[in-house]
N, C-alpha and C positions, 0 to 999 in steps of 0.2 A: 750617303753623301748627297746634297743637293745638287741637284744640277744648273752648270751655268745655263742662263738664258738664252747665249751664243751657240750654246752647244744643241739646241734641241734639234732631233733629223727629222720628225714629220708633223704634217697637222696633228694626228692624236696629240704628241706630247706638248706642241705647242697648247691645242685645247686645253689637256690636264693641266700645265703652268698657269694658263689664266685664269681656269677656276679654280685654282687651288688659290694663286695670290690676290684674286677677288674675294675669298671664303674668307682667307686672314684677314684680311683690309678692313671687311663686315666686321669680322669680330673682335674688331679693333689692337692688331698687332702694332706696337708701337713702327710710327711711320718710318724712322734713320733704318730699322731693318727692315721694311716692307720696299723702300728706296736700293739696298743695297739688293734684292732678289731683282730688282727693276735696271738693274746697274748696264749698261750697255745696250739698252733695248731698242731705242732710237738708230741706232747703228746696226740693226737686222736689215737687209736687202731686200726689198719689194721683190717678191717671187712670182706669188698672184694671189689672189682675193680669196684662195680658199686659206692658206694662213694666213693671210695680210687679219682679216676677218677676226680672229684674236691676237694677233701683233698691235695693231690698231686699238686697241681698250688696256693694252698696257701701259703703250706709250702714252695714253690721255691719263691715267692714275698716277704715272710717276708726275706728268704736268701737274697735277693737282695737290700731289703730296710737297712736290717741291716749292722751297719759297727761294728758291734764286730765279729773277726774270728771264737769264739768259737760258737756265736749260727749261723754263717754260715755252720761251720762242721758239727753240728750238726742236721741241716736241710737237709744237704747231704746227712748224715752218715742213715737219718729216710729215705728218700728217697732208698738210695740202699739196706737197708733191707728189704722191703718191696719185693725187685726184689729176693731176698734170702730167699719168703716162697714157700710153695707148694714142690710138688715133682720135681723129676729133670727133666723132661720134661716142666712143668710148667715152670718153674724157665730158662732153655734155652732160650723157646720161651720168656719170659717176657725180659729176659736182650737182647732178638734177636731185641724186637721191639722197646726194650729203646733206641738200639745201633741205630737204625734206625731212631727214633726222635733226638736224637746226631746228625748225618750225616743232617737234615735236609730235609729228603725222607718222612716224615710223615707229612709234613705243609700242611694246608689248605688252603693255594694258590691259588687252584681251586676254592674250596666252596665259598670264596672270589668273585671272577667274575662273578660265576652262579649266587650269590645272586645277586650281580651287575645287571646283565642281566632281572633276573625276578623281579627286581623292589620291591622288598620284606625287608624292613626296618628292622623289628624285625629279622629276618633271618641273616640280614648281621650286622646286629650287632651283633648276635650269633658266628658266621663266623671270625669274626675278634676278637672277645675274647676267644675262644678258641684258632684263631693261635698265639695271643700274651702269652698266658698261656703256650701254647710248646714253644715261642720264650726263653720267661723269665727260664724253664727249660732248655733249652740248652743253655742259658749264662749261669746260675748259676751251672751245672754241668759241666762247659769246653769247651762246644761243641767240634767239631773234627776238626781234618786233612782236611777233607772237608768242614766242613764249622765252619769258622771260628768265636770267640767272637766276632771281629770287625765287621766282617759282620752282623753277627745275631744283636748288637747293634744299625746298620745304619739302618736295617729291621723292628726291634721294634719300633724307632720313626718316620718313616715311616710311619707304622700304624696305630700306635699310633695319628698320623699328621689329616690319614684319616678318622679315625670311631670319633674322640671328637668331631666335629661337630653335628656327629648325633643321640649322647648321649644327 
């Protein structure tokens, strides 16, 4: 039986549900069920950034799946709160590094080719669903002045083009 998403107890499991609902997404599971595994995911409780870390790329994918405005905002809105705990140093550096996955200076681009390089299959399929998880974050927050939605969207299926084969 599936498990709900409310239900999950640790990072592992939280990890496995993101890339297993990143892997479906890739291989284009029709969206109304890939929405319903996503169902309550905005309403997880910020623990700390080692789950937040794949909590954060779910709630950007159901943003992006969904075409109602309100629970886009609202996937936002769970998103930049999150950059709004801790003290104000915390809270700096975290919106310093969001502003810098925005910008498009945080992609895994690299990780990308290395895995390429050393021949490492589970690796680069690692490699490329975490940089689709920052891609889909920096569409669904705006991206920036530097890099643009259109861009980041030509990027995504891109991607997306190269790793479903080897799903």
């Amino acid at each position: 039986m599936e498990k709900n998403i409310l239900s999950l107890k640790n990072i592992q499991e939280v990890y496995e549900y993101c890339t297993k609902v990143y892997k479906l997404f890739i291989l284009g599971e029709e969206e109304q069920i890939l929405l319903r595994r996503l169902e309550n995911v905005e309403k997880i409780p910020f623990g700390n950034y080692d789950s937040w870390t794949w909590i954060e790329p779910l709630i950007m994918l159901k943003s992006k799946l969904s075409t109602d405005s309100n629970i886009k905002a609202l996937c936002r809105e769970r998103v930049l709160m999150v950059l709004n705990t801790g003290n104000e140093l915390q809270r700096k550096v975290k919106k310093n590094v969001f502003q810098r996955i925005l910008n498009g200076k945080e992609l895994g681009l690299d990780l990308i080719e290395n895995a390429k390089y050393d021949n490492k299959n589970e690796l680069l399929i690692e490699s490329y669903l975490k940089t689709i998880m920052q891609i889909i974050t920096i569409i669904e927050m705006g991206a920036s002045s530097d890099f643009s939605v259109e861009k980041t969207e030509n990027l995504l299926q891109k991607l997306i083009a190269e790793v479903k084969p080897l799903i």
